[in-house]
C-alpha positions as CSV (number, residue, x, y, z in Angstrom):
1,X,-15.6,-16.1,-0.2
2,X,-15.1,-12.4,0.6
3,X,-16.7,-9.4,-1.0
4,X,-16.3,-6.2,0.2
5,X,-19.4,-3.7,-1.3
6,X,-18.7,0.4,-1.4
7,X,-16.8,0.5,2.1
8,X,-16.2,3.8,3.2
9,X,-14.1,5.5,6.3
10,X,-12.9,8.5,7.3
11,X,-10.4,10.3,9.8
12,X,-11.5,13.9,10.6
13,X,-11.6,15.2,7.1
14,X,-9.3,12.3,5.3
15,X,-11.2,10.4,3.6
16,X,-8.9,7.2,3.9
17,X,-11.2,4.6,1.9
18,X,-13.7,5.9,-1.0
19,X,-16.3,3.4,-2.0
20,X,-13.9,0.9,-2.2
21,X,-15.1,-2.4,-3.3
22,X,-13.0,-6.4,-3.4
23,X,-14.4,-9.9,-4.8
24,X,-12.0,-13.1,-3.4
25,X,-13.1,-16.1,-5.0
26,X,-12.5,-19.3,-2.9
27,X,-9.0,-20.7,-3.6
28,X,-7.8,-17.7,-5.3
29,X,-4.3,-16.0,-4.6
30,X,-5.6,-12.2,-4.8
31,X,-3.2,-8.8,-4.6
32,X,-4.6,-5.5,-3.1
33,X,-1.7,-2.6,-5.1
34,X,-1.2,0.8,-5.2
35,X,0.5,4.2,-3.7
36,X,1.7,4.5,-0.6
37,X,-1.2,6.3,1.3
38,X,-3.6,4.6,-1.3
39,X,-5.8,2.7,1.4
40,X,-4.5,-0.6,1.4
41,X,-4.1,-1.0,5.3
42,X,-6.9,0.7,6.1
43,X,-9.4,-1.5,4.0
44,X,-7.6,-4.5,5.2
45,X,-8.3,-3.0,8.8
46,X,-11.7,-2.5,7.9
47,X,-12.5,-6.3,6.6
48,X,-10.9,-7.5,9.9
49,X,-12.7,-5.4,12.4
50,X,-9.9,-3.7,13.7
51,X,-11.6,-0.8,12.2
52,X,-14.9,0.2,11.8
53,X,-16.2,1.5,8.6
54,X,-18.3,4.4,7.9
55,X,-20.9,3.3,5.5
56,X,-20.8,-0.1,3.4
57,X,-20.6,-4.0,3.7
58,X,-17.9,-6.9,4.3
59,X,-19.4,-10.5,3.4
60,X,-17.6,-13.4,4.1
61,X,-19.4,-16.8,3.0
62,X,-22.6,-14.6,2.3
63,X,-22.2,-13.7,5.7
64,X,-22.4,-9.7,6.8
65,X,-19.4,-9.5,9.2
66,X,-19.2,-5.7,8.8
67,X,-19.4,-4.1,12.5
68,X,-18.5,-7.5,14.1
69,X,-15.5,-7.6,16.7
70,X,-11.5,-8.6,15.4
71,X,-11.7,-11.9,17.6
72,X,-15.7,-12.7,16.3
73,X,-14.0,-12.6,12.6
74,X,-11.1,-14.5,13.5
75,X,-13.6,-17.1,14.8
76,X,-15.8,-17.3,11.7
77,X,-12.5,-18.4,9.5
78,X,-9.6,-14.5,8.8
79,X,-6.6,-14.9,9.8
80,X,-4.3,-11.7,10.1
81,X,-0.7,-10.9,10.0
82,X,0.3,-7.2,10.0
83,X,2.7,-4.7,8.4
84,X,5.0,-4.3,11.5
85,X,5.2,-7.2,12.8
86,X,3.2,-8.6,16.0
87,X,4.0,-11.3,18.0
88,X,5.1,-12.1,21.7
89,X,9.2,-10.9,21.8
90,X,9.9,-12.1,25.2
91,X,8.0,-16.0,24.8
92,X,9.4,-18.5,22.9
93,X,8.3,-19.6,19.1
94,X,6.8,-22.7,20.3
95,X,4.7,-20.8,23.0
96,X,4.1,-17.8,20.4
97,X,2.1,-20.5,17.9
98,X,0.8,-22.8,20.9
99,X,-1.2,-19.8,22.0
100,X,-3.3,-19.2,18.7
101,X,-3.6,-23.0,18.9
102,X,-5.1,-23.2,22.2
103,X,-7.3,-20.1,21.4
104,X,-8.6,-22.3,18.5
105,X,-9.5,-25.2,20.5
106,X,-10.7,-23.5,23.5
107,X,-8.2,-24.3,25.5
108,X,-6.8,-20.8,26.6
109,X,-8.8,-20.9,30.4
110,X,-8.1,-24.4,31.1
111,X,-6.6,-24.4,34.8
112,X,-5.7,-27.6,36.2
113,X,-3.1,-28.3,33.7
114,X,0.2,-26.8,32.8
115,X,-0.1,-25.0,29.0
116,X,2.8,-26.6,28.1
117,X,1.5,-30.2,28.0
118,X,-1.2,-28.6,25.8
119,X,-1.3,-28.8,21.8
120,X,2.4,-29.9,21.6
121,X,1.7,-32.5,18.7
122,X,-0.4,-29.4,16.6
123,X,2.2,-26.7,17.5
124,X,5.2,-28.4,16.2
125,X,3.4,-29.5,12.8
126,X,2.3,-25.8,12.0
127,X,6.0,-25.1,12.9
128,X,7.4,-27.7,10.2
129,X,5.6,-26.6,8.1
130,X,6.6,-22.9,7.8
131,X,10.2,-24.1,8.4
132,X,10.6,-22.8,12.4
133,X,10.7,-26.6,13.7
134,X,14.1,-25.8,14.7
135,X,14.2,-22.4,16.3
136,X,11.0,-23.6,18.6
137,X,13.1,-23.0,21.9
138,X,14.3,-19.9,20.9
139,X,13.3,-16.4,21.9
140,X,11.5,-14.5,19.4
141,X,13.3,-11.5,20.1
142,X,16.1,-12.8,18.6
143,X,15.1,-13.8,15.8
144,X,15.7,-12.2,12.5
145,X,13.1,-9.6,10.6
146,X,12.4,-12.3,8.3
147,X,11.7,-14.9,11.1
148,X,9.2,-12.9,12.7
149,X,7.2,-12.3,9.6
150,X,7.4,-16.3,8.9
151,X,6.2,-16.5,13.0
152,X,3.5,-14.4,12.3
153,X,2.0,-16.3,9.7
154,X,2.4,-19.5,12.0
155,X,0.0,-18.0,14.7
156,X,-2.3,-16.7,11.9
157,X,-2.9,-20.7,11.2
158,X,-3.0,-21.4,14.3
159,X,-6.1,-20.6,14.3
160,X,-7.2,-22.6,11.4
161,X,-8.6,-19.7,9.2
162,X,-10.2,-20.4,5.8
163,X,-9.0,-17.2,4.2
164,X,-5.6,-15.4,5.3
165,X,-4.5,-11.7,4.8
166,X,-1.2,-10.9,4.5
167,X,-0.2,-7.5,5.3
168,X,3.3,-6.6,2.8
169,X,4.2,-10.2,4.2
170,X,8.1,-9.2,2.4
171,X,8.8,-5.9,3.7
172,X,12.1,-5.4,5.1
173,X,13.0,-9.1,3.9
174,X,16.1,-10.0,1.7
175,X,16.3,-10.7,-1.5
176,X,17.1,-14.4,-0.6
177,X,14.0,-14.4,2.0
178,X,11.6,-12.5,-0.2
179,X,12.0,-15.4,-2.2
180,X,11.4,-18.1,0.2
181,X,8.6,-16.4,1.9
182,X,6.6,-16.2,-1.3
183,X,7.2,-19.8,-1.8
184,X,6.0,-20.4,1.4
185,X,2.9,-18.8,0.7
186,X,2.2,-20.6,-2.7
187,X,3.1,-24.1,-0.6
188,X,0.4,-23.0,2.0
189,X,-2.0,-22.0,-0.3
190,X,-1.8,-25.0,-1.9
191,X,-1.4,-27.7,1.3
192,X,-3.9,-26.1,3.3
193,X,-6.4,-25.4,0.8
194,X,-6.2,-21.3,1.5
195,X,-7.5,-18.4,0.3
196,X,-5.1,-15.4,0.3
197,X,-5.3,-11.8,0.2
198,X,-2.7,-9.7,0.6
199,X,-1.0,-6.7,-0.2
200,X,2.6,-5.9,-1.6
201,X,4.8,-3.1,-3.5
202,X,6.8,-5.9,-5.1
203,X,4.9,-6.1,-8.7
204,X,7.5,-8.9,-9.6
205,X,6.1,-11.3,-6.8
206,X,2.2,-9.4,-7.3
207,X,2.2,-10.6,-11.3
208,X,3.6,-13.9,-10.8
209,X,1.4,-15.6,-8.0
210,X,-1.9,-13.7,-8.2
211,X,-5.0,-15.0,-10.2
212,X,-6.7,-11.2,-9.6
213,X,-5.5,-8.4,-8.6
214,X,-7.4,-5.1,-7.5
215,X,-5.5,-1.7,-7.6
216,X,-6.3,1.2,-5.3
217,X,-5.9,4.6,-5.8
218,X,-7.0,7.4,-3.1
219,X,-8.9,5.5,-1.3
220,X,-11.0,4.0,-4.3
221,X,-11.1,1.2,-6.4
222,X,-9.3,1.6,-9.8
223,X,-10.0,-1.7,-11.4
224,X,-9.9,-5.1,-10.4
225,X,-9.3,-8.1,-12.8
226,X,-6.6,-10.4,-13.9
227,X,-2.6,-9.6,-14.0
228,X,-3.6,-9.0,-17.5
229,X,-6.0,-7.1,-17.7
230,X,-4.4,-4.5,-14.8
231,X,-0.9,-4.7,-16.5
232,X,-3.0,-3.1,-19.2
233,X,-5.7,-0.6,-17.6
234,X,-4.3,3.0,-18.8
235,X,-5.3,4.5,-15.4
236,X,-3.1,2.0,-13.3
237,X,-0.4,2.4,-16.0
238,X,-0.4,6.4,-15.2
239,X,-1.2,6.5,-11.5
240,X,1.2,3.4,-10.5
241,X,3.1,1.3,-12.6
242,X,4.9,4.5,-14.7
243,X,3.4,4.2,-17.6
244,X,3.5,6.7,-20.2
């Protein structure tokens, strides 16, 4: 579904992503690990358009999306949710996902009728099904961390995508919604037919939902392969998971 060939992009004289290169198979669960400062954002950035890179190519579907617009890959099928968390603080959860919605069905410059008659009936069931049914009235400013990170991934489906990158989708979470979020995830994954990428310093929750898992280290690609096979890899044992 996604590969990414010998990316490449630079800041001044950083060298932020080194020939980096990503396989996602259709269906698959994948990880993107290492350092801080490794890369991770940055190539994530780069697949979604929010960056443009230096030299190499993003395919999605066999298709070469590299250079295209954030909105353009949204539309072919990538949906997005960030590190620090993005959403609209001062509208309400219901109108937060109802937007992404709309945008999806091209209903966003529709004028003769009020937006709130709009999608109602789609809104709520992406809502019940990330478990926000009930906090639909509510502002999202007050919401909890957590809440907003669940929100987020609500108005990344909004927009229907085929694959969905998750950027650290349990930082700053408790224990207690660390856990749920990651079920959430496996739930969507499996109801909805996604493919997920995503990137996490949790190894606990990397090993134990991902079917491949690619490791980057200053800007490069170390290895990619299965849990396995990168649980082993001396280089990733060295540079990131402490071994001897």
């Amino acid at each position: 579904m996604l590969e990414v060939q010998g990316v490449v992009k630079s800041f001044d004289d950083f060298l932020a992503v080194n020939e980096a290169s990503l396989r996602v198979q259709k269906g698959e669960i994948v990880a993107v690990i290492g350092p801080n400062g490794a890369g991770k954002t940055t190539l994530f950035n780069l697949i979604t358009g929010i960056l443009q890179r230096d030299r190499g190519q993003v395919l999605f579907k066999g298709e070469d999306i590299s250079g295209l617009p954030p909105f353009e890959i949204c539309k072919r099928g990538i949906g997005r949710s960030f590190q620090i968390v993005n959403v609209f603080p001062r509208l309400t959860v219901f109108e937060n996902v109802q937007v992404a919605v709309l945008s999806h069905q091209k209903k966003s410059n529709v004028l003769l009728r009020p937006a709130r008659n709009l999608a109602v009936a789609e809104t709520r069931s992406l809502l019940e099904s990330v478990g926000l049914a009930d906090k639909e009235r509510n502002i999202v400013g007050s919401l909890s961390h957590g809440d907003q990170k669940i929100l987020e991934i609500a108005i990344a489906l909004g927009n229907e995508p085929e694959l969905l990158i998750l950027d650290e989708p349990t930082a700053g979470m408790s224990p207690e919604e660390t856990f749920a979020t990651i079920e959430l995830i496996k739930k969507l994954a499996r109801m909805r037919g996604l493919t997920i990428l995503f990137c996490e310093h949790d190894m606990d929750i990397v090993f134990s939902i991902s079917r491949s898992i690619m490791v980057m280290h200053q800007g490069q690609t170390l290895i990619q392969g299965t849990p396995e096979e990168v649980r082993n890899h001396p280089e990733v044992q060295s540079a990131y998971l402490g071994g001897e």
